[in-house]
C-alpha positions as a LaTeX table, in Angstrom:
\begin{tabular}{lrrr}
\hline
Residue & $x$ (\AA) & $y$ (\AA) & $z$ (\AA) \\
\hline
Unk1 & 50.05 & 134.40 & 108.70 \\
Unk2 & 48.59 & 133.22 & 112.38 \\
Unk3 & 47.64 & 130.15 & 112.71 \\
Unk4 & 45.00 & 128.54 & 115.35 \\
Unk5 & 47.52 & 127.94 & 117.63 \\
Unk6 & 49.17 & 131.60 & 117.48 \\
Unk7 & 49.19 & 133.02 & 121.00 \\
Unk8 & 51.02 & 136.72 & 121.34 \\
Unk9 & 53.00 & 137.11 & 124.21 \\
Unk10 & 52.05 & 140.03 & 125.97 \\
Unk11 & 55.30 & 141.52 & 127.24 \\
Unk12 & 58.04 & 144.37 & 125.85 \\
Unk13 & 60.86 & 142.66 & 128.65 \\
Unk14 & 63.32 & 140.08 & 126.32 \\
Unk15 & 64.05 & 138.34 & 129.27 \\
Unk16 & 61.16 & 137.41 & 130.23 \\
Unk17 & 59.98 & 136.72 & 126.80 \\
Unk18 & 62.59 & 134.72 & 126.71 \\
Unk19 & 61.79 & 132.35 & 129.59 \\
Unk20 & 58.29 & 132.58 & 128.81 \\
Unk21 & 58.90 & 131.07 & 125.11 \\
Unk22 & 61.01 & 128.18 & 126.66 \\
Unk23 & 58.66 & 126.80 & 128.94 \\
Unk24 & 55.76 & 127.07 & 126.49 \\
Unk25 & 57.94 & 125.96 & 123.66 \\
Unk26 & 57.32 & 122.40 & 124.68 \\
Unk27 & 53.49 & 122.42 & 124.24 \\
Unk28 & 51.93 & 123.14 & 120.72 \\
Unk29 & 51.63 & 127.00 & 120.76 \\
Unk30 & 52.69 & 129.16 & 118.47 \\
Unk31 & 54.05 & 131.63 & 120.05 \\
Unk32 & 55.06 & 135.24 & 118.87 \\
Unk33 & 56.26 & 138.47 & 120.13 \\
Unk34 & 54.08 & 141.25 & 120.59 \\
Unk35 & 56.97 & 143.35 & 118.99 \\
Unk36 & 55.75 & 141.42 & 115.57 \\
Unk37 & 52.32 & 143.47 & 115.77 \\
Unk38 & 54.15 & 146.83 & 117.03 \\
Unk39 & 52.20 & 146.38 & 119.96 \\
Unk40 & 53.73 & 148.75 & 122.62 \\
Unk41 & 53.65 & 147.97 & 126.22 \\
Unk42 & 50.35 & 148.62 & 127.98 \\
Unk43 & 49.93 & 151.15 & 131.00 \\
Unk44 & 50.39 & 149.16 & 133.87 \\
Unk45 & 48.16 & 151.15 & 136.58 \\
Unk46 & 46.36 & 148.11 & 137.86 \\
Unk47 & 46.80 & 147.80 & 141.82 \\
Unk48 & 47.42 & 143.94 & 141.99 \\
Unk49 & 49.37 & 140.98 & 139.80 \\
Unk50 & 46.48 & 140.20 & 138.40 \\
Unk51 & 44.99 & 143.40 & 137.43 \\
Unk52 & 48.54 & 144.33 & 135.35 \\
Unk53 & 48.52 & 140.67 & 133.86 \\
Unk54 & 44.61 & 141.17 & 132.62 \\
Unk55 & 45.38 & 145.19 & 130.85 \\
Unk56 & 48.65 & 143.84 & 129.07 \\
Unk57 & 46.49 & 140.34 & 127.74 \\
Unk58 & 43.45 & 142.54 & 127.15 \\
Unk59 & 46.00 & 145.11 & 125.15 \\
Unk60 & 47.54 & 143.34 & 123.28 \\
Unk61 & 44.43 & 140.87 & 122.19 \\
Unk62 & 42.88 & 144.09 & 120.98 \\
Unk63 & 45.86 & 145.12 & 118.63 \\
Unk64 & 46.25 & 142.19 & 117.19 \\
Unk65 & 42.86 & 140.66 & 117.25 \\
Unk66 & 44.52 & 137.56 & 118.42 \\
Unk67 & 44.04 & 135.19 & 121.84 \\
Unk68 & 47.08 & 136.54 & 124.06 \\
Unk69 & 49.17 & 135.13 & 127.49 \\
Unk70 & 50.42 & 137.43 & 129.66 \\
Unk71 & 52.43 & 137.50 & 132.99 \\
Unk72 & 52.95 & 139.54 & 136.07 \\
Unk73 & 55.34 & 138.98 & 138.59 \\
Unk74 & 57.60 & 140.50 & 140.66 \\
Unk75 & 59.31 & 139.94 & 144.36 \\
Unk76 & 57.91 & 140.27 & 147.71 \\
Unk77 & 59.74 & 140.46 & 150.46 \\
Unk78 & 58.03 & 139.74 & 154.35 \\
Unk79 & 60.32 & 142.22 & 155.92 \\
Unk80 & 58.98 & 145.50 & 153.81 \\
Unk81 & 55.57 & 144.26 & 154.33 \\
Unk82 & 55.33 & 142.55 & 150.62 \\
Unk83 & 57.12 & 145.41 & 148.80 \\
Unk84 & 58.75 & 145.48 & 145.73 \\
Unk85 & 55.56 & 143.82 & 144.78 \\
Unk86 & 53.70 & 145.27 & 141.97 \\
Unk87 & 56.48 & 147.56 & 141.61 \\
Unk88 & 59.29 & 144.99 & 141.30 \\
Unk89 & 60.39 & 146.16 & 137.96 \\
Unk90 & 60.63 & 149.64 & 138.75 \\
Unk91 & 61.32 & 149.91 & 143.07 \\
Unk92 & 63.82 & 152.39 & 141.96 \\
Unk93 & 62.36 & 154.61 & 139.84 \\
Unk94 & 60.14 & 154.46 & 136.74 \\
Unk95 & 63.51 & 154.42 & 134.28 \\
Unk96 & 65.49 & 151.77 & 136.76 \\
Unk97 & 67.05 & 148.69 & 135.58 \\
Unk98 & 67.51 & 145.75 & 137.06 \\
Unk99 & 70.70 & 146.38 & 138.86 \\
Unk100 & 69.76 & 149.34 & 140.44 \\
Unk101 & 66.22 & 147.82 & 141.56 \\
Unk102 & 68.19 & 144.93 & 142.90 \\
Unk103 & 71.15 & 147.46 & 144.72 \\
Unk104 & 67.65 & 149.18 & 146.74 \\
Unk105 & 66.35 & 146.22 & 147.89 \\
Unk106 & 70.55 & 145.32 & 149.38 \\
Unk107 & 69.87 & 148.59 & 150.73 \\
Unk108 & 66.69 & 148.58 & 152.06 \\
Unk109 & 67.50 & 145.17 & 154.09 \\
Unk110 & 71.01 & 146.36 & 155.09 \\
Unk111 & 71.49 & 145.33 & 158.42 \\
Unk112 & 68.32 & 142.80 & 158.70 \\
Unk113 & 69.33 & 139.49 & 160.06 \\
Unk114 & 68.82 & 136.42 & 157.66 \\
Unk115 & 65.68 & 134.79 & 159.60 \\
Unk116 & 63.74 & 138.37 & 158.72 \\
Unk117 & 64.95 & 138.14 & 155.00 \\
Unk118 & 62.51 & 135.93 & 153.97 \\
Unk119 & 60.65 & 136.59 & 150.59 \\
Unk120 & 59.02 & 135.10 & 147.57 \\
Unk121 & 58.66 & 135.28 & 143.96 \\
Unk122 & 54.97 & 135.58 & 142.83 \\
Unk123 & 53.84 & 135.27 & 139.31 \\
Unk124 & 49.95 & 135.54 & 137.40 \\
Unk125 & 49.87 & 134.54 & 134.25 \\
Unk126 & 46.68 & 135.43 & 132.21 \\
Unk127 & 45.70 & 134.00 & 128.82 \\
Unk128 & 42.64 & 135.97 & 127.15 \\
Unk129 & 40.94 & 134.37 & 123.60 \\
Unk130 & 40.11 & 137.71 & 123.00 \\
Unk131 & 39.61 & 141.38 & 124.26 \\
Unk132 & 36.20 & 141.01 & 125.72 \\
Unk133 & 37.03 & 137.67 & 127.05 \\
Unk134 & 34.79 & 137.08 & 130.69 \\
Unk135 & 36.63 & 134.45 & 131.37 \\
Unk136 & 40.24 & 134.42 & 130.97 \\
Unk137 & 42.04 & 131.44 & 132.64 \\
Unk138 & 44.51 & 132.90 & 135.29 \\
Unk139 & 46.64 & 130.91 & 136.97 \\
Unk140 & 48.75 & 131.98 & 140.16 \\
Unk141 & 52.01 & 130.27 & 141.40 \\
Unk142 & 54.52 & 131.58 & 144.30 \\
Unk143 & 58.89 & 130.34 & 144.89 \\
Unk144 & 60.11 & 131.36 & 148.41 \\
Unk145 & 63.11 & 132.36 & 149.47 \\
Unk146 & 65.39 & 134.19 & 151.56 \\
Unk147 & 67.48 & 137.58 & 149.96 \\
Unk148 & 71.08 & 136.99 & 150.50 \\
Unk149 & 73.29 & 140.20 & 151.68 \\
Unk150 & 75.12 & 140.25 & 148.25 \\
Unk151 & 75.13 & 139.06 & 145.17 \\
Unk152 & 75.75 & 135.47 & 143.71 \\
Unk153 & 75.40 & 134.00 & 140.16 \\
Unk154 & 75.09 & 135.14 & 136.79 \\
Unk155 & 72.50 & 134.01 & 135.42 \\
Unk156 & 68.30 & 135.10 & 135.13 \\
Unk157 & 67.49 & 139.03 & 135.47 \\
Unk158 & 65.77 & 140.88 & 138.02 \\
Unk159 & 66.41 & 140.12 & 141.63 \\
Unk160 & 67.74 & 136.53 & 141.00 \\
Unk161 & 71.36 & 136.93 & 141.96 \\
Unk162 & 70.06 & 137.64 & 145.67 \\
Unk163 & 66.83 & 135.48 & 145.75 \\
Unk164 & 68.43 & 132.05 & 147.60 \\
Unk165 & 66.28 & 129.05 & 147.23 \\
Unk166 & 67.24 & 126.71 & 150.20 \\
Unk167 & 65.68 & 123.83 & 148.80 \\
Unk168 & 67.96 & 123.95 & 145.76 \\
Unk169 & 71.03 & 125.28 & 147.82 \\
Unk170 & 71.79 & 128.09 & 145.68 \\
Unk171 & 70.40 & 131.47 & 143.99 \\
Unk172 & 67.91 & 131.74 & 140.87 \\
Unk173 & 71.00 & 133.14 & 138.91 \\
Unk174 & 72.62 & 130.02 & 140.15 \\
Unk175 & 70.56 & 128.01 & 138.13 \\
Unk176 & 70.46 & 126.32 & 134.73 \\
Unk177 & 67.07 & 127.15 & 133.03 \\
Unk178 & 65.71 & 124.14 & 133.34 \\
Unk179 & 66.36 & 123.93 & 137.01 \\
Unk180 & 64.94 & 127.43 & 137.31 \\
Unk181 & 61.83 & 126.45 & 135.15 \\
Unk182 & 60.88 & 123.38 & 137.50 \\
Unk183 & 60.94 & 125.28 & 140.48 \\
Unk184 & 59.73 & 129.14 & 139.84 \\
Unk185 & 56.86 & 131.05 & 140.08 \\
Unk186 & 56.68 & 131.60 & 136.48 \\
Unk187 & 57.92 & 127.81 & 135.60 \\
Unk188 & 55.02 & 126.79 & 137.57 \\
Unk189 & 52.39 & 129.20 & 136.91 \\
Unk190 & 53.01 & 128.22 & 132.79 \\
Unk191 & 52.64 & 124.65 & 133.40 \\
Unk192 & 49.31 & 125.02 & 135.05 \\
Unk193 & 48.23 & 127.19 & 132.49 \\
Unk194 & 49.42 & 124.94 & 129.88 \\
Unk195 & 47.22 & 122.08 & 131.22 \\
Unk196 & 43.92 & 123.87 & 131.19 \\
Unk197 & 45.01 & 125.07 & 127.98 \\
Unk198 & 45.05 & 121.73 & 126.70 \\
Unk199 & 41.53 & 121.04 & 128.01 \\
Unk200 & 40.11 & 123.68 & 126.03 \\
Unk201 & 41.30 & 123.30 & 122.67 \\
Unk202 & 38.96 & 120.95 & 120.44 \\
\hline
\end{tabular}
């Protein structure tokens, strides 16, 4: 049974449901799965981060008939005039995984010299109460970066074994969790959300 504080999390990707659930596990949501309602992933045919993070909230608040939290990100990189972008999760092809997404981008930027490799990581989350909500609270944070020339770490998914953070002195897949968490997109982005989350609970 939901309680007040159930939230769904509007995402199919374990990974990311899995960073997702850490950072919010620290404030008083309960937080399930979509999977749990057999919601299936929305169409994503939005044109911007925050179009795609609005149709996957507004999906899966309409399944379930519960308030939902949502996130789009992905990588943009200065160089290919902001691409991946929108189509982070599937640059090489609709059926790509992360590897191959990750050996295009090498590929695309073979040859570019590191001051032109600049990039960041941009993430929207969106939290809707319901499906005709007018006013979901949307909250936008960005992690910049430079894209090494090959790979380095083990750790995250996506494009974080290339995606060096100079301030921390290493890659996202370099990182511990909780380093990644207090200095990402998506670490950031959830802890804004959190706060005017707080605000609007009774």
């Amino acid at each position: 049974m939901p309680s007040s504080n159930t939230i769904i999390l509007a995402s199919g990707n374990k990974k990311k449901l899995k960073e997702l659930s850490a950072i919010l596990s620290q404030y008083s949501m309960d937080l399930l799965p979509q999977s749990e309602y057999k919601v299936e992933d929305a169409i994503e045919d939005g044109l911007t981060f925050v179009e795609n993070a609005i149709i996957k909230a507004r999906h899966a608040c309409k399944v379930t008939g519960l308030p939902a939290v949502a996130d789009d990100s992905g990588l943009e990189v200065d160089y290919l005039k902001g691409r991946p972008g929108i189509y982070s999760a599937r640059f090489a092809g609709e059926d790509a995984n992360d590897q191959q997404n990750l050996d295009k981008l090498l590929s695309s930027l073979q040859g570019v010299a590191k001051e032109k490799r600049t990039a960041r990581y941009q993430c929207i989350i969106v939290y809707m109460r319901h499906s005709e909500d007018p006013t979901p609270i949307i909250c936008q944070a960005s992690w910049e970066g430079i894209i090494l020339e090959a790979e380095s770490g083990n750790g995250g998914f996506g494009y974080d074994p290339i995606f060096y953070c100079p301030v921390a002195g290493k890659t996202a897949a370099q990182m511990t969790a909780d380093e990644k968490s207090s200095v990402s997109h998506r670490g950031k982005a959830l802890k804004a959300f959190a706060k005017i989350y707080a605000k609007t609970k009774p």
